[in-house]
TORGULO-977268 format. One record per atom (N, C-alpha, C): residue in three letters; atom name; x, y, z. Coordinates in steps of 0.2 Angstrom, whole numbers, padded with zeros to 4 digits, always signed. Layout:
N
    r   a      u      v      w
  ala  CA      X      Y      Z
...
REM end
This chain:
41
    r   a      u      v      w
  unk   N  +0353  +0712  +0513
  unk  CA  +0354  +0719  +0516
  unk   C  +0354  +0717  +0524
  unk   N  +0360  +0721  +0528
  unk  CA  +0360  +0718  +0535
  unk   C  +0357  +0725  +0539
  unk   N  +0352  +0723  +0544
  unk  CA  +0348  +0728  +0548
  unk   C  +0354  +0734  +0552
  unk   N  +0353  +0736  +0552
  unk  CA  +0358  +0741  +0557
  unk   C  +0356  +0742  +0561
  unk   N  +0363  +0739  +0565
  unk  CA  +0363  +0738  +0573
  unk   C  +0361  +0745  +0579
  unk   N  +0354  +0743  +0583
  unk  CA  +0355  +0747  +0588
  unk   C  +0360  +0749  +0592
  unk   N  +0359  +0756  +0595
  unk  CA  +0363  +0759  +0600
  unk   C  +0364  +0757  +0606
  unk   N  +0367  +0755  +0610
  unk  CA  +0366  +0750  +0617
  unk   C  +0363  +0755  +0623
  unk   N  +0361  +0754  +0627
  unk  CA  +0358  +0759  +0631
  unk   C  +0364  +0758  +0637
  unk   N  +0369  +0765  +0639
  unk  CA  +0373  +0763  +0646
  unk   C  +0372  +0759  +0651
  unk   N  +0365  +0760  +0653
  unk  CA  +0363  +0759  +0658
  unk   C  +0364  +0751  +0659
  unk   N  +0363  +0748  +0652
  unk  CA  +0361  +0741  +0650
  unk   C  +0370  +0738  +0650
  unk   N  +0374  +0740  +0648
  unk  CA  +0382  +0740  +0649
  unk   C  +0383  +0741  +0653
  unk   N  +0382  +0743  +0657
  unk  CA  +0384  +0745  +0665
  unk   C  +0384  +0739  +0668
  unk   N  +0375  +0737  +0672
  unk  CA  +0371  +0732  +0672
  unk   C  +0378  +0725  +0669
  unk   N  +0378  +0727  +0663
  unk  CA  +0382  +0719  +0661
  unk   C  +0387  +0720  +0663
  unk   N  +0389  +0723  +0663
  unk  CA  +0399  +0724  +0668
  unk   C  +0398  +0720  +0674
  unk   N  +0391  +0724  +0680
  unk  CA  +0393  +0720  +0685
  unk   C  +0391  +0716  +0686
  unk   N  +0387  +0712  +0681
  unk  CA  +0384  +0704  +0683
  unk   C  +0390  +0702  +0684
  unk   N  +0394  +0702  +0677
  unk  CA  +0401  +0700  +0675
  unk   C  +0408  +0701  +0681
  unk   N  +0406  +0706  +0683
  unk  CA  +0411  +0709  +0688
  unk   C  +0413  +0707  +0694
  unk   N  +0406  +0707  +0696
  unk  CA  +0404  +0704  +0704
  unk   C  +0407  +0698  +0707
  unk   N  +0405  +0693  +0705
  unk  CA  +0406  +0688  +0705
  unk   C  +0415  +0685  +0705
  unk   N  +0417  +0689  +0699
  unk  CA  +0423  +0689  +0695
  unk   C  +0427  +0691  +0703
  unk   N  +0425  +0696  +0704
  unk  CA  +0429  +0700  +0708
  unk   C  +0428  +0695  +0715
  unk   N  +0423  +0693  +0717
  unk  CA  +0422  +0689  +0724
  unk   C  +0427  +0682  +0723
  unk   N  +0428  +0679  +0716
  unk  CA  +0430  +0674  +0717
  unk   C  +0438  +0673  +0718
  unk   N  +0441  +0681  +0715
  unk  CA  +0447  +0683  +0715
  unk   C  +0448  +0684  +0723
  unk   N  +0444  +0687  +0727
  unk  CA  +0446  +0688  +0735
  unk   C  +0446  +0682  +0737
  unk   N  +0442  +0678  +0736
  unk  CA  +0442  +0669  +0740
  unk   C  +0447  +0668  +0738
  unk   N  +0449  +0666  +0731
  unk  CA  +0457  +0664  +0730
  unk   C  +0461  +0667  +0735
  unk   N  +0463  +0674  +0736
  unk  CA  +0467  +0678  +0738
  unk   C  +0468  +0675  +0745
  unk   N  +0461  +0675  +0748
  unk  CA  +0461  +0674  +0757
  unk   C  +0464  +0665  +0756
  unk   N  +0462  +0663  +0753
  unk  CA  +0462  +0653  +0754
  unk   C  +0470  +0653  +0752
  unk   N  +0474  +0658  +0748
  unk  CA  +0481  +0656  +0747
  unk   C  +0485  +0660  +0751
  unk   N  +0482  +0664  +0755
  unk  CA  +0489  +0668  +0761
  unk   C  +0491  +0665  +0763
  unk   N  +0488  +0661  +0768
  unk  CA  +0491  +0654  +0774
  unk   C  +0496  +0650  +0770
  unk   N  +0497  +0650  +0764
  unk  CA  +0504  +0645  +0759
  unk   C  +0510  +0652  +0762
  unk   N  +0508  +0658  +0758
  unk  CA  +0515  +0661  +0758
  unk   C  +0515  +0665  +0767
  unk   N  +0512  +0663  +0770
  unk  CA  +0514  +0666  +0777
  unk   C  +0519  +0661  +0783
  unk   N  +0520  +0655  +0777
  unk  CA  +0523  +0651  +0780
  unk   C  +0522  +0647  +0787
REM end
């Protein structure tokens, strides 16, 4: 018999977006700023 799964709390999925997010997102602007100087020629 398999237990049935709790409800997630938003708050707690929120929380885990931006750990995920933040970061995700900073790394994408560093990329972005450290590749203009190729395409500005």
């Amino acid at each position: 018999m398999e237990p049935t799964p709790k409800p997630s709390s938003p708050l707690r999925v929120a929380l885990s977006w931006l750990v995920v997010l933040v970061p995700l997102g900073w790394g994408v602007v560093q990329s972005v700023m450290k590749s203009l100087p190729l395409f500005r020629g």
